[in-house]
N, C-alpha and C positions, 0 to 999 in steps of 0.2 A: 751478313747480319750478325753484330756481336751479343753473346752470350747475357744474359742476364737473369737470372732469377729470384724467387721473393724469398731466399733465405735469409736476405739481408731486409724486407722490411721491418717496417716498426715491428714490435710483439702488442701483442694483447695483454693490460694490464690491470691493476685492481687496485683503489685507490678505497682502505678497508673505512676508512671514517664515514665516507659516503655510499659504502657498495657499488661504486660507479664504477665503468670501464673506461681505461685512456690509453694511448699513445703519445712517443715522444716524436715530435716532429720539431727539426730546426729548433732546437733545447727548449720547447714550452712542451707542457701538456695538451693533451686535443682530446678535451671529454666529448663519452658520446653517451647518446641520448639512452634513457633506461636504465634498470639495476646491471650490476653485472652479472653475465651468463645470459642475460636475460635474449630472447631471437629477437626486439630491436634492438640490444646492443650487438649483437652478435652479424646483423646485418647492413649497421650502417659501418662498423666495421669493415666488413670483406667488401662493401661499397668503395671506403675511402681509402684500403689498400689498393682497391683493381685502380682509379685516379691515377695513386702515386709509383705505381707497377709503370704503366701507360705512360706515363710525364719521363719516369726513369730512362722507359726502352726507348721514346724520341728525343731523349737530350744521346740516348747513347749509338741512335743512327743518323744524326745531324751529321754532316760535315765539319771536321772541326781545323778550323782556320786562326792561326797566329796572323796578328798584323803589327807585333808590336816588332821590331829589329833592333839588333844589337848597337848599331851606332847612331838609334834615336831614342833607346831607351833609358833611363834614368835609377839610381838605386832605389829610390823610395817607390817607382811604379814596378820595379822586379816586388819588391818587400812587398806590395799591394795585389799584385796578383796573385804571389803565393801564398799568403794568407786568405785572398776570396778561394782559391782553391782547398784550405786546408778546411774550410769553414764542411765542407761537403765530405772530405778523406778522413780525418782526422775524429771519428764517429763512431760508438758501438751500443749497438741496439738501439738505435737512433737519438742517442744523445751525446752531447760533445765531448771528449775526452779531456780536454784540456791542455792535450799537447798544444795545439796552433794558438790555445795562452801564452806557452813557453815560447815559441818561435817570435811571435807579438812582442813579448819582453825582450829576448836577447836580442831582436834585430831593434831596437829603440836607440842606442847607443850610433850605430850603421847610421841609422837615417838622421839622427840629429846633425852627425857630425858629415857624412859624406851622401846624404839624400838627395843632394842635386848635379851631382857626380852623373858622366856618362857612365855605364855598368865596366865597359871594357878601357877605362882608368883605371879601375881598383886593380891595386897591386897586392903583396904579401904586406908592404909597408905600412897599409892605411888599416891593416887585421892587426898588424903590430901593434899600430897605434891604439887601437881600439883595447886589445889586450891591456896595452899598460894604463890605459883609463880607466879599466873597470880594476885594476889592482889598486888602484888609487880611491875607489869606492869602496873598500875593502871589504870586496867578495872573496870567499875562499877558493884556492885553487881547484876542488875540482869540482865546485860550482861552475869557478871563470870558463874550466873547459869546455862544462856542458854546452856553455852559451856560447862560445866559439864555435863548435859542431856543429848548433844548432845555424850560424849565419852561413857555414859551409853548405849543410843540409840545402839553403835555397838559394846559392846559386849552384849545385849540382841538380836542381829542380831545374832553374830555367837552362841549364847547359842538357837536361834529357828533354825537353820541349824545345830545344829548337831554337830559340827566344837571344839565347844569348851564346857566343865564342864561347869553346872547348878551352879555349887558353886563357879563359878570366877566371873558369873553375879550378884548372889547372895549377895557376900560379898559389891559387890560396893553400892546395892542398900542402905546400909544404911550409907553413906555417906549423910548428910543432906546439903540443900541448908539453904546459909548463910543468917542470919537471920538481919533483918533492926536490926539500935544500937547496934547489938552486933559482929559486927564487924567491923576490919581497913579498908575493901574497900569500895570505895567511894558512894555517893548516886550520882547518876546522876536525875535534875532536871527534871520534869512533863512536856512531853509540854503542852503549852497553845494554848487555839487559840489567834487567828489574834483578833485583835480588830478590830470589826466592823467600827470605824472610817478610818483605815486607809485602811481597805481594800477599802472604798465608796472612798477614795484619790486617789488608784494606777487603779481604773475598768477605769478611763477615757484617762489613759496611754495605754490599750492594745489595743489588736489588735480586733473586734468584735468577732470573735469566739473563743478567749481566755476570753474575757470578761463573754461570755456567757457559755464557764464552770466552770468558778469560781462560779457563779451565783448558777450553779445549785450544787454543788460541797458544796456550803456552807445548801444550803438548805435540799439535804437528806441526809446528814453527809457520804457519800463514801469515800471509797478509789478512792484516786486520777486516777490510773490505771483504775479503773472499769468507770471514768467519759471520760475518755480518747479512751475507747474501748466501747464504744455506738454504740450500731444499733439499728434500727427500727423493727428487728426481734426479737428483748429483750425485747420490750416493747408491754404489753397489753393494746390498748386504747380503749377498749370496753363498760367503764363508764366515770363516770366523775373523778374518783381519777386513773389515769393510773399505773403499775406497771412497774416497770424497772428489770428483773432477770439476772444482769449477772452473765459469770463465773466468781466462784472465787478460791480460794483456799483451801475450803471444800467441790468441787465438788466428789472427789472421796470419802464421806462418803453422797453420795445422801441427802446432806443437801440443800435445798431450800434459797436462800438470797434473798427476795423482797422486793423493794426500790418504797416508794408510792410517784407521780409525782404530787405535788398542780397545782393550777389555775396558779402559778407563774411559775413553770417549763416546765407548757404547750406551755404557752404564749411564753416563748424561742422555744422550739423547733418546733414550732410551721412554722418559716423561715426556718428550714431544712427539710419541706415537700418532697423535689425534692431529696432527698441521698436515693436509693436505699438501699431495704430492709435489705440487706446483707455487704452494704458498710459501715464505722465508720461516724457515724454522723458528730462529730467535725475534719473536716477530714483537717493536712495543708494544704493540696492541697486546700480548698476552700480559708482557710486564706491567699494561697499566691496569689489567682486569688485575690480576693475581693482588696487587697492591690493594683493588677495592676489594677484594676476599679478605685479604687479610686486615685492613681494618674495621671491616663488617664484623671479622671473630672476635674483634678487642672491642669493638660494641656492644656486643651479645653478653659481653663478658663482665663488663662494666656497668657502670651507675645509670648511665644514659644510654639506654637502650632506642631510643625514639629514631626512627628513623627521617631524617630533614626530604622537607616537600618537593627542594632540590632534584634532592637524588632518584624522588620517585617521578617526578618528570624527567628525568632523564632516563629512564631506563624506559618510559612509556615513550620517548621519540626516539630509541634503540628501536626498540620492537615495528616501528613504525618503518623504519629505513630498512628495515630487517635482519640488523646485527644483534650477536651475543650476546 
């Protein structure tokens, strides 16, 4: 019986405009019934995990039977069943990554030109070929790479299932990526960072809690996602140099990413004491309140103190939904 556990189901989400609870399943949403926190959201939940637990563990004790063969199979049906695979792999926290977009794109080229190819025709030649077409698109080199790797990537897919000869993966492998100076496709430029100058110009343009991720964004050099997807439950404040561990994108090789928080990253977050453990620190919902605070004060302050009918209907269907 193979292993399987619900570490990998969906999570439990919060969707704050409506206080609702959802999961991502197959890249949509899947609202569930009641506020959130609320015991029927909280139980049609653990309902429609234990379903998709259940669906999991019998798709992973079927028998699983290849019928496709190497001298009847076709590139563009390899390109189609690796992509219906990736559709399931290529996943985190139940929503799609975007890699098996990338695979989609770089094999487009494959199948236009050699889609109705036996698989064990493709030679090194027809990767060649394919190289100096997209040089001719004028993608930069180590874009053209990536996309090269990526067509390798799936036929060393169907050469670990089975599906297809060891020596049509084989031959591709020694297809070299195109080397700086010695080739027509283009160098696409380094980025740089921002100049410090101009970024101290645009922090007094934002909005306060944009202001205060860039802040920290520039200081432990993150991906921008990872500063975006904060919580309080990532973060170890147990000394004086705090740790931030989000996920990232080599969580599934149980690689650790810890992002050390100075005296200066403290001192921000320091104002979002009040965001629940579990909730995204820089969250817009605070940016949009803060914004209605602070035009509330230049109201108070102003000629036109009247508060619009608007506004008080909507703070009376907040209360209603039961938000802030």
């Amino acid at each position: 019986m193979p292993k399987l556990t619900n570490s990998k189901l969906p999570k439990y989400l919060r969707v704050a405009s409506r206080n609702r609870g959802f999961y991502w399943k197959d890249g949509k949403r899947v609202y569930l019934p009641g506020l959130y926190n609320s015991p029927e959201s909280l139980k049609a939940y653990k309902e429609q995990m234990d379903l998709i637990f259940e669906e999991r563990l019998s798709e992973k004790t079927e028998p699983q039977t290849i019928t496709l063969k190497t001298n009847q199979l076709t590139v563009a049906e390899l390109v189609a069943a690796f992509l219906k695979w990736g559709e399931t792999y290529y996943v985190k926290n139940g929503k799609p990554t975007g890699t098996n977009e990338d695979h989609e794109l770089a094999s487009r080229p494959l199948v236009e030109l050699y889609g109705n190819f036996k698989v064990d025709k493709i030679t090194q030649l027809e990767l060649i070929a394919i190289q100096e077409f997209l040089v001719t698109k004028g993608l930069s080199r180590k874009h053209l790479n990536a996309r090269i790797g990526r067509i390798k990537r799936i036929f060393n897919w169907g050469t670990g299932r089975g599906i297809i000869s060891h020596d049509v993966a084989g031959r591709l492998k020694f297809v070299e990526n195109l080397k700086k100076g010695r080739t027509k496709a283009r160098e696409a430029p380094k980025p740089k960072p921002v100049a410090d100058s101009v970024v101290e110009a645009t922090l007094p343009h934002l909005s306060p809690v944009v202001a205060d991720m860039v802040q920290i964004h520039r200081v432990i050099g993150s991906r921008p996602d990872e500063v975006c997807s904060m919580t309080w439950n990532q973060i170890d404040n147990s000394d004086d140099i705090w740790i931030y561990c989000p996920g990232h994108k080599m969580d599934y090789r149980d690689i650790l990413k810890a992002l050390p928080l100075g005296k200066k990253c403290q001192a921000i977050l320091e104002r979002y004491k009040d965001t629940p453990p579990d909730q995204i620190i820089f969250s817009p919902k605070r940016t949009m309140r803060e914004r209605a605070e602070k035009l509330a004060e230049k109201r108070a302050v102003g000629k036109n103190k009247k508060i619009q009918p608007s506004q008080i209907e909507r703070k009376k269907y907040k209360q209603v939904r039961g938000e802030n």
